[in-house]
BAKERO-231657 format. One line per 8 residues: number of its first residue (from 1); for each residue x, y, z of C-alpha. Coordinates in pm, 1 decimal, decimal comma. Example, Ala and Ser with C-alpha at 12.3 -4.5 7.8 and 13.67 -1.06 7.14 Angstrom:
REM BAKERO-231657
1	1230,0 -450,0 780,0 | 1367,0 -106,0 714,0
//
This chain:
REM BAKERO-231657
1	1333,4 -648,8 -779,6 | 959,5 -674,5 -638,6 | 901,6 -468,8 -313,0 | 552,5 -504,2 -139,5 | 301,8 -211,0 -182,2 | 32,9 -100,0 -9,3 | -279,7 14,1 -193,3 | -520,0 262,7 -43,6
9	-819,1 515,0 -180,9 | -868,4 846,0 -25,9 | -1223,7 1043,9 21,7 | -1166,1 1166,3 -336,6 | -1142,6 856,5 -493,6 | -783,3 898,8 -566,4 | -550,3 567,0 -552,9 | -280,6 637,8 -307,9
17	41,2 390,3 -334,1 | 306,1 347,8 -59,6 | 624,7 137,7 -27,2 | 657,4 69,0 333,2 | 1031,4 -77,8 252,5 | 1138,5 267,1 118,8 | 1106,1 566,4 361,6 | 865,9 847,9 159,9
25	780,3 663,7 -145,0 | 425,9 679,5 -228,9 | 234,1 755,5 -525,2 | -73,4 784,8 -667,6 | -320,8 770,1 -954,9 | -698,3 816,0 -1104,2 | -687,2 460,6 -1115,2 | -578,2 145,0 -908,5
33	-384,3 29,6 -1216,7 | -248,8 374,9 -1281,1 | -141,8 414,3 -899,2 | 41,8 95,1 -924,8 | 238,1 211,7 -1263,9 | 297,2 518,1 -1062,7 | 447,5 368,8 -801,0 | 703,3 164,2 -1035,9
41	848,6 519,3 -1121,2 | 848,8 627,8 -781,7 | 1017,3 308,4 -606,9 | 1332,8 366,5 -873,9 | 1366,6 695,2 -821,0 | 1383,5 688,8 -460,2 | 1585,6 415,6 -483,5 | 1860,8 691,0 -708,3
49	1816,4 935,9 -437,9 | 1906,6 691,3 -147,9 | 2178,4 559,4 -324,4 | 2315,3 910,1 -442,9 | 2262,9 1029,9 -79,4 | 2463,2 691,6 59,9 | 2151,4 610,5 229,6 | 2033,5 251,3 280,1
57	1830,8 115,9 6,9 | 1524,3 -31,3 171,9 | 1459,7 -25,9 540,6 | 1380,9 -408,2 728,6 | 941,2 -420,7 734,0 | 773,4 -695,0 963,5 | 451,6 -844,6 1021,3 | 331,5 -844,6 1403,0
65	30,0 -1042,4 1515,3 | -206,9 -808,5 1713,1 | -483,0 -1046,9 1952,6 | -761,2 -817,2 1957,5
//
């Protein structure tokens, strides 16, 4: 399965990942590549928990258009 990621870095430096698809499942890392390993780890073990807990797997994401 692939799931889109964002990829941000905080004022420390630190790579933070989230899964907008996956309520709470974010990650992070020294590293962009390390975040992004991270996150692999995190995405299937949320996806255990939410299945364990009955829970929906993924939630629906969109893409709006903003005119600014």
């Amino acid at each position: 399965m692939k799931f889109q990621v964002t990829i941000d870095r905080d004022e420390d430096g630190v790579w933070i990942v989230e899964c907008p698809s996956i309520p709470g499942c974010v990650s992070q890392g020294a590293t962009k590549k390390e975040a992004l390993l991270n996150v692999q780890d995190a995405i299937k073990l949320c996806l255990e928990v939410r299945a364990e807990r009955g829970l929906p797997l993924t939630v629906e994401t969109a893409q709006v258009e903003v005119v600014a």
